[in-house]
N, C-alpha and C positions, 0 to 999 in steps of 0.2 A: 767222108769229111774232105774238104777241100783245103788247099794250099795253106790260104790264109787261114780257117780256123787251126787247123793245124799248127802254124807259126804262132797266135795267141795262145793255143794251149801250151806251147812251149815255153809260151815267155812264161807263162802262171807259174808253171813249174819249175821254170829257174828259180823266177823269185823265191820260191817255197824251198827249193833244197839249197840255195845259194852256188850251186855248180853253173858253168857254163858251158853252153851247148849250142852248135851250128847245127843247120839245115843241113844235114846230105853227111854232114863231116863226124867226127869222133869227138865223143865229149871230152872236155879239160876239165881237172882235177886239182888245179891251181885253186890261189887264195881267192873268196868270191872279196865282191866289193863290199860286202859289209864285214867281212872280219877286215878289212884293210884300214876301214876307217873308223873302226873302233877304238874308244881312249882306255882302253884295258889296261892297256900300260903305261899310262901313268898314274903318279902317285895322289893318293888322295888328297885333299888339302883342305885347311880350318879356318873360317873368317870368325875372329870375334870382337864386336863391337859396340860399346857402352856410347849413348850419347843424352847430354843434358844442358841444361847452362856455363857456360863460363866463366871466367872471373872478370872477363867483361863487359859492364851490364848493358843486358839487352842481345846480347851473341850468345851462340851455343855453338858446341864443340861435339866432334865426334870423334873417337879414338879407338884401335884398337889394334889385332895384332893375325896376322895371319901364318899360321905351322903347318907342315906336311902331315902324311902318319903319323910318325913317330913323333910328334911332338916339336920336333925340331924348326926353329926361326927360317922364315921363308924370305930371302934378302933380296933387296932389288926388283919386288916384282913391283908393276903398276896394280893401285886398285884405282877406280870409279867411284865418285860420293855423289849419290843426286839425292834432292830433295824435291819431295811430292804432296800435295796440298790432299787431304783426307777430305771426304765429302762436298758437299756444293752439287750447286748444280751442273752437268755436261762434264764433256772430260777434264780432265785437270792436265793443267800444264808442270811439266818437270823440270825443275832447274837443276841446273849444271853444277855444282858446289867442286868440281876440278878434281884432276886425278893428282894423287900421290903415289911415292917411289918408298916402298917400306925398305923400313932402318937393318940395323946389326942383328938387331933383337925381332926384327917382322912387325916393326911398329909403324904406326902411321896416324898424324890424324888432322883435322881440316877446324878450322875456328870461322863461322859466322852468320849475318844475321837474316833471319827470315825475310822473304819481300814483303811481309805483309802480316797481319794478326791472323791467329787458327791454327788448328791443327794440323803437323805434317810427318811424313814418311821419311825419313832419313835410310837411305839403302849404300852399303859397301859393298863393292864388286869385283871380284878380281875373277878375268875373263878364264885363264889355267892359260899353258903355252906346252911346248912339248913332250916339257919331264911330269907337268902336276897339271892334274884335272882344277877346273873351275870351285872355284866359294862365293859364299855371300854370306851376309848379315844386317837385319833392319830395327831401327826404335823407331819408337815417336816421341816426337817433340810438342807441346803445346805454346805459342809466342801470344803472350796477352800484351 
């Protein structure tokens, strides 16, 4: 076998055990790269979110609240609201309905009006940051 198959068999096999290993040298027994950038440790977390009409007609709202494990109010994180048109034809274009900063309580919610009549996707997204893994939650909305 030659040098180079050699060095591809090697790399397979790092990949495969997650150890790292030099040509010629002694293999390390350190963290591989994928337990390093595993979210293992952080905490789970819960997006939940009702959205419908508002009391101002013609808008709809979307509101809801995001907890860790435990249950417990997740304060100050950013979520993501977009709204996304259901069927039609080609791709659909996503609007931006803006981020929000949840309350005391992990409340959050966004009030307004579709660009257009139909059916759409309302999706809340909160990306996770060091301590809490990522959430999401989606309705739909129909704007006649």
């Amino acid at each position: 076998m030659d040098r180079r198959a050699l060095a591809i068999l090697l790399l397979v096999l790092v990949g495969c055990t997650g150890r790292r290993v030099s040509l010629g040298g002694p293999v390390s027994t350190g963290p591989s790269i994928a337990s390093l950038a595993s979210p293992a440790h952080r905490t789970r977390t819960t997006l939940k979110m009702e959205v419908g009409p508002s009391v101002h007609p013609g808008s709809f709202r979307a509101a809801g609240t995001l907890t860790d494990g435990s249950g417990a109010p997740v304060v100050s994180a950013i979520v993501t609201v977009t709204l996304t048109p259901v069927g039609g034809a080609g791709r659909a274009a996503t609007f931006d309905l803006g981020t929000r900063t949840t309350d005391e309580h992990g409340g959050f919610q966004v009030t307004f009006h579709p660009p257009n009549k139909g059916t759409f996707l309302v999706v809340a997204r909160f990306a996770g940051d060091e301590q809490r893994g990522p959430a999401s939650d989606q309705g739909p909305i129909t704007a006649t």
